[in-house]
N, C-alpha and C positions, 0 to 999 in steps of 0.2 A: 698697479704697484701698491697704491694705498689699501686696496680691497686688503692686497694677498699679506698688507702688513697687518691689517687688521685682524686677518683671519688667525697670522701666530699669534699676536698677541692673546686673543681668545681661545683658541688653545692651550699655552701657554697657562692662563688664568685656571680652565677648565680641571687643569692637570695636576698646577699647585693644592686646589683644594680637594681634589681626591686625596693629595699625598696628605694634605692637613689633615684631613678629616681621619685616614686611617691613623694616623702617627700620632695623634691625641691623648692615647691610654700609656706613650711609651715616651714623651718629648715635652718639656716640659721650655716653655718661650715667655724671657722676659719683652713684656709689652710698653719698656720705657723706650725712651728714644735713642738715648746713647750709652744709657747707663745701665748696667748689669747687676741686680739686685742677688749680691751672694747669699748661699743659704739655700739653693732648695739641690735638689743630688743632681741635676742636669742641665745646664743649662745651653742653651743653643749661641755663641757668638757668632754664626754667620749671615745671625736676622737684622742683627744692628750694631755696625762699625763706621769709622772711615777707614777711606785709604786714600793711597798717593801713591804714583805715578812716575819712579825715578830712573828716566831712560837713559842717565850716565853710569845708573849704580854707583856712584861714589860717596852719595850722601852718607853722613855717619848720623849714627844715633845721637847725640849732642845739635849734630845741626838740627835733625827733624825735630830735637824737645823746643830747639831755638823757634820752631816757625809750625807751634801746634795751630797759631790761630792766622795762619797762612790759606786763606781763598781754594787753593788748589787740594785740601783736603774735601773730599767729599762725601756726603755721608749715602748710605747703603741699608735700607730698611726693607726686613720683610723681601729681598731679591737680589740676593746675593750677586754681583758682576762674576760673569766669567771671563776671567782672563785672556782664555786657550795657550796659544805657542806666543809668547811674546819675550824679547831680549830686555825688557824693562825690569828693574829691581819693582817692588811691588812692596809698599806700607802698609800695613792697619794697624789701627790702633782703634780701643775699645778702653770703657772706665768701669771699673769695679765699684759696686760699695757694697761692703757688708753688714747687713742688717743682726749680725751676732752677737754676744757678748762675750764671747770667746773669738783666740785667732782660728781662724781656720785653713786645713791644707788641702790642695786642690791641685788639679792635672789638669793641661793645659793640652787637647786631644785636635792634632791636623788632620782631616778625612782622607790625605792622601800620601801613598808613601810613595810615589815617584819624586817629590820636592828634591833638587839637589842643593841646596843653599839654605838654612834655616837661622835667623836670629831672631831670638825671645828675648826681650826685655822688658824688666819689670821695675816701672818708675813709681817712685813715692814721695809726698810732700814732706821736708822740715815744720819745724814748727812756724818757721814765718811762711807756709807756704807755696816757698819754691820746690821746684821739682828737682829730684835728684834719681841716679839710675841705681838701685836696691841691689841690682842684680842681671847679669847678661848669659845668656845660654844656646850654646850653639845645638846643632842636628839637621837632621835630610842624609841622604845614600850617598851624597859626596863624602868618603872615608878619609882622604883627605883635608877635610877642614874640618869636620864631627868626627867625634867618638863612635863607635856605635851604641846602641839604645836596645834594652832589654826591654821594649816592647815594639809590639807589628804595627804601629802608626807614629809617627812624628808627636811625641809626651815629653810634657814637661813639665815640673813642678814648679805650685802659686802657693805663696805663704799669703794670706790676708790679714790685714789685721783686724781685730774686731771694730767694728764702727767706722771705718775709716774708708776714703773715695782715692782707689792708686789705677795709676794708670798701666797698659799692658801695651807694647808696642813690638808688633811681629815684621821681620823682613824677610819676604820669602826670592828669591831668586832661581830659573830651573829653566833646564831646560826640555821640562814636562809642561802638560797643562796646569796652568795654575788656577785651580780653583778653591776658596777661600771656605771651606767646611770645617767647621774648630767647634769643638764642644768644653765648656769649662765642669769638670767631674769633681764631684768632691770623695776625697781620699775613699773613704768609708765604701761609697758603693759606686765605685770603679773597678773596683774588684769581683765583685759578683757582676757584674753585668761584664763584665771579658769572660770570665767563666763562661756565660749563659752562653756568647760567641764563641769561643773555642771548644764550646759540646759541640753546636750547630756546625762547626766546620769541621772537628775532626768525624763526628759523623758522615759529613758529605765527601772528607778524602778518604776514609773510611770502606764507605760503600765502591763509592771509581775504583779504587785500588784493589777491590774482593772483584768488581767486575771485570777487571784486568786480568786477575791471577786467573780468575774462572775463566774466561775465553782463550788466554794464552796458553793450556792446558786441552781446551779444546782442540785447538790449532794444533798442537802440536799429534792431536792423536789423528784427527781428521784432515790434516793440511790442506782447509779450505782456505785463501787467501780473504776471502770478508773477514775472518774472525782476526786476523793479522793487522789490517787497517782498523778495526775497531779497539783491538787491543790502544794501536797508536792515537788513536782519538780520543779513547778516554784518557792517555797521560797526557796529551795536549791541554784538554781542557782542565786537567788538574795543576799544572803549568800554569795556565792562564788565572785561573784562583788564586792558586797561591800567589801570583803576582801581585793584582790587585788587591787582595786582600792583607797582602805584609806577613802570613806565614812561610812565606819561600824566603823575605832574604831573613827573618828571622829564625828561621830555624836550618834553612839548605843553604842556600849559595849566598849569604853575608858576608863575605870575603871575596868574593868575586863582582872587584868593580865595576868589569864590563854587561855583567848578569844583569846586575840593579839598573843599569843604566838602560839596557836595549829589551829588558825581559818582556815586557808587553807587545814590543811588535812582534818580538820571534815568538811569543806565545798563541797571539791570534794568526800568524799567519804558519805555524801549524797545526793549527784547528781545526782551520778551513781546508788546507792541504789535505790532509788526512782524515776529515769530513768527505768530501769530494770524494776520496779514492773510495772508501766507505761506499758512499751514495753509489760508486759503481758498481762494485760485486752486490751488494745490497739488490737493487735494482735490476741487473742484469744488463746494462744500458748497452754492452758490447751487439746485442741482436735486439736493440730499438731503433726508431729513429734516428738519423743521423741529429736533427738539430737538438735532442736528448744528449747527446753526447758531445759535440762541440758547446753545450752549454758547461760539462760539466768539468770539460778539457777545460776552457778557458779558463776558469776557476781555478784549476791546480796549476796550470802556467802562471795565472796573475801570482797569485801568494810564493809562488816557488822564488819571483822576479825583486817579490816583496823581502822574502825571508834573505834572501844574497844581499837585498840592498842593504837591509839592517844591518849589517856586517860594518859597513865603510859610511851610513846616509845617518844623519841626525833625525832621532824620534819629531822634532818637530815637524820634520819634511813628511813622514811614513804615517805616521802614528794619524793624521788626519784622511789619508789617503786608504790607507785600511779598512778606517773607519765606516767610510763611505762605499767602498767595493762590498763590505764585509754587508751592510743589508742589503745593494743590490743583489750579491748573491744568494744572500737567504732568501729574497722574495724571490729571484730565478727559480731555486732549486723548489720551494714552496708549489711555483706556477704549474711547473715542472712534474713534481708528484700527482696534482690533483690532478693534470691530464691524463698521464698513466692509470689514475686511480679510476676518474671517468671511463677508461678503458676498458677495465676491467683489471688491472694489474690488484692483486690480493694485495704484495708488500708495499705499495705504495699509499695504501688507506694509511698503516699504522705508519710511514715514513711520516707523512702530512700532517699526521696530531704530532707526532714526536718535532718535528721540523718546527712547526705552527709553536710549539710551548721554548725551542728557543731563540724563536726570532722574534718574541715576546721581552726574555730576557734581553737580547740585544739589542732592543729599541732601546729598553728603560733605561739600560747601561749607557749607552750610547746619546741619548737624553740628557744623563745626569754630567756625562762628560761632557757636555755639551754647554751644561747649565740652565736648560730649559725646566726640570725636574731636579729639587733639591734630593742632596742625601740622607734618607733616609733608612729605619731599617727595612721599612717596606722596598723601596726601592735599592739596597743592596744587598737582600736576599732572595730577591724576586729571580736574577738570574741564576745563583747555583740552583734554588730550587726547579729551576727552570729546565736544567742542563738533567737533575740525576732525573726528572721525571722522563726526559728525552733519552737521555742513557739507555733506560729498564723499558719503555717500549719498543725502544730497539733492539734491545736482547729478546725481548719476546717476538719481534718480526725474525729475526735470524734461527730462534727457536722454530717457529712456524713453519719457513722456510729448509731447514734441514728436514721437518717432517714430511713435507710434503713431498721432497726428493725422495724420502725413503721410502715413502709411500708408491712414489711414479716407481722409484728400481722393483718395489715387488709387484706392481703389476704387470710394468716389462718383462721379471721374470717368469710372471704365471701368465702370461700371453708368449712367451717361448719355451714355455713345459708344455701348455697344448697344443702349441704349432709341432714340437718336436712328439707329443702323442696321438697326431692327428698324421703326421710323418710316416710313423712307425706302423701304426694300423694301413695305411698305404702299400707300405712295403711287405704287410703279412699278407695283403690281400695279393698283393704282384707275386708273393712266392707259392700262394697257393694254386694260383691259376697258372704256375708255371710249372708245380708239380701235374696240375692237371695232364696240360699239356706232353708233357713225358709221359704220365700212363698211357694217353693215347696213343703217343711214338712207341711206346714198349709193346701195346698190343699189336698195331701196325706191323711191327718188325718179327712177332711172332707168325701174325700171321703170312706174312711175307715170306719167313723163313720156312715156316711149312708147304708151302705153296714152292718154294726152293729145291725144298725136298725131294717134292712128289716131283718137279721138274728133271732133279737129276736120279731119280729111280728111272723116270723113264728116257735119260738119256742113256742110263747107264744100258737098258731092255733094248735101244738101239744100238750102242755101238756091239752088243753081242750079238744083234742080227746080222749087224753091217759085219762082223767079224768072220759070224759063220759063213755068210756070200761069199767072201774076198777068200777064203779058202775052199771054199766050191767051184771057184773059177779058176784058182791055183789047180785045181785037181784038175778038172775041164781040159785047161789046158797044155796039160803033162801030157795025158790019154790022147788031145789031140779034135777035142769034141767039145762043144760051146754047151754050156748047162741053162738049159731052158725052162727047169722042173718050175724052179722057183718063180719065176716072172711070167706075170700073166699081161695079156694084153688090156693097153687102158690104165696100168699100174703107174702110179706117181713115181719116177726115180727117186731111189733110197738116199744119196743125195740132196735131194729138193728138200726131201722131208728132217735130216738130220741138220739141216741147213736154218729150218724154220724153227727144228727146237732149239739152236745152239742162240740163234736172237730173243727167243722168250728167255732163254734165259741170262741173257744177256742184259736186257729191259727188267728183268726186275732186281737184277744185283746193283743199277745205275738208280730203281728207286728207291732202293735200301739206302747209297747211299747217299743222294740228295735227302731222305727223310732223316736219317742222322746228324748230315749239316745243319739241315734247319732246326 
């Protein structure tokens, strides 16, 4: 157990300073201990605050200024606490001084917009001193106690004055995860640098949205069902963006209390719903292995179980359970491709880099929610980037994949144009050996018929003999006298002999016509 605590915490450590090291050129961190040196355009509040712990919620702000040097405040340097799900009202407080000589205006930026409960207050001393509250400002998606806010993060405005040390004290309440990401901006270049972030992101719904139109267009001419689940997967995951990132309720569904409130679970769990169904036309898994397919089943059952719950189940409950299914399945489906791809499955190469870059994203994200990996811009844009590079290689596996089909139908059909000319030359050579055969019957039957011929000339040369007798013997015997001229002794009777002819000809009118039959 100590090993394996050992092992996050060096992790952990390992991970911080990659995100330092990148986020250097772009993040600018005061290194006092509690005190916030105003004055430069960025400054990070979530490296060094206290906070406090209020699991009745009913403390008011008065009480906490009453009990600043109360024990139970604790301070938080360089690693920010994560909250996660918790029913505790949650303090910080943080001290300004400005090193100006002018007052300065500044914005007061929460890293996350599922907060439902927000107070900002901004305390300042008299001149003997004592503290007093300057100023109190409510916000978070609960529309009910906030206004809504004309930007996509939880802002608010800090008046400083010049030279002077005031105190800033946030109550945040939700029942999201609460993690303490607050950046102090100054007025001037707050502005350019949202700009810089809403290129970056209408870019990236930008592209999802053209690959939407483009596929759904295809589908429509091809009614291949893959292009129908991918159509759904890339508005999933634009869904899921715009959540996290505060352009959905600010610009789409901001008036839809229950949107704000459930939008992340129902967003990842149709992600991965329509990921999955994806992964199956994609793949073909209907004629793979069975355990290929109960993997991919269960997946679209788990999130279907998920998405119903979110309906009636509090984000607390879901939103961590998600989480967790949500990278077991990536690494399933990951595992999943490279065997296929071992295989020899072509689409399963490109699924595995495409898969591979957003179970990347997922970790980081899932990290930061986590609180293991601060927010940064590296790490909050590490997933969309993550997602369109996974998009666009899946459109070119679906690409690839239509070719190859088109390619298998024209060789089926040029492997059934030879077979049906391989057919055909069959059936010329069957008619020609069949005409043969008829010449031959036609000569046969020629010859037969001549031979028929000569047979009834010379029946015909008998029955004129036999005629002439039979009236020689009529005469014979009128006169009274047997006629002997004719018949000689030893003679065949004429009889026998018209007897024999009338069978030849008999025999060859029976081969005439059996040779006809056949």
């Amino acid at each position: 157990m100590i090993v394996r605590e050992q092992s996050i915490t060096n992790l952990r450590t390992i991970l911080l300073l990659l995100t330092v090291v990148f986020s250097l050129p772009c993040v600018a961190v005061s290194t006092t201990e509690h005190r916030l040196g105003v004055g430069q355009n960025r400054i990070d509040v979530g490296k060094t605050y206290h906070f406090w712990r209020d699991p009745t919620g009913q403390q008011t702000i008065n009480e906490i200024i009453r009990r600043q040097y109360d024990p139970r405040w604790e301070l938080a340097v360089n690693s920010p606490p994560n909250f996660q799900y918790t029913n505790d009202a949650v303090w910080f407080r943080f001290e300004v001084t400005s090193a100006q000589s002018d007052d300065g205006d500044y914005l007061l930026e929460l890293g996350s917009p599922f907060l439902d409960q927000i107070e900002v207050h901004h305390v300042k001393r008299n001149h003997f001193g004592d503290l007093y509250i300057a100023s109190s400002m409510r916000g978070g998606d609960d529309r009910t106690l906030s206004s809504a806010s004309n930007y996509r993060l939880p802002t608010f405005p800090i008046e400083v004055q010049a030279g002077a040390s005031e105190l800033i004290y946030v109550k945040v309440r939700s029942g999201s995860a609460i993690s303490f990401s607050a950046y102090l901006w100054q007025l001037d270049a707050y502005m350019p640098a949202e700009q810089t972030v809403q290129a970056f992101y209408g870019f990236f719904f930008g592209l999802m949205m053209v690959m939407a139109c483009y596929n759904i267009v295809a589908w429509l001419f091809i009614k291949e069902p893959m292009y129908l689940c991918y159509v759904f997967y890339v508005l999933s995951i634009v869904f899921f963006q715009a959540s996290i990132s505060g352009f959905g309720a600010l610009y789409l569904w901001g008036g839809v209390d229950w949107l704000l409130d459930k939008g992340l679970v129902i967003s990842i769990s149709l992600s991965f719903l329509f990921g999955a169904l994806f992964v199956w036309h994609l793949l073909l898994l209907k004629i793979q292995h069975v355990i290929y397919q109960k993997a991919v089943i269960t997946t679209m059952w788990t999130y279907s179980g998920i998405l119903l719950a979110s309906l009636v189940l509090p984000e607390s409950i879901l939103a961590p359970v998600a989480q967790v299914v949500g990278i077991t399945a990536c690494l399933a489906l990951l595992f999943m491709g490279c065997l296929l791809s071992w295989q020899g499955h072509e689409m399963a190469r490109y699924f595995v880099v495409a898969w591979g870059l957003l179970l990347i994203g997922t970790v980081v994200f899932t990290l930061v929610v986590q609180g293991v990996l601060p927010r940064t811009p590296i790490t909050e844009y590490m997933q969309p980037v993550g997602m369109t590079l996974e998009v666009m290689l899946l459109a070119i596996a679906m690409a690839l994949r239509v070719n190859q089909e088109r390619d298998a139908r024209k060789h089926a059909a040029k492997t059934a144009l030879d077979l049906a000319q391989k057919v055909n030359s069959m059936n010329a050579e069957k008619l020609i050996l069949f005409s043969e055969d008829n010449q031959v019957l036609e000569l046969q039957a020629v010859e037969q018929d001549k031979q028929l011929a000569e047979m009834r000339q010379e029946l015909d040369v008998m029955k004129d003999r036999l005629d002439g007798i039979v009236q020689a013997d009529v005469v014979e015997t009128v006169e009274g006298q047997p006629n002997t001229a004719t018949l000689t002794e030893g003679a065949p009777p004429i009889s026998a002999s018209l007897g024999s002819e009338s069978d030849k000809v008999i025999n060859i009118e029976r081969r005439r016509k059996d040779s006809h039959d056949k």
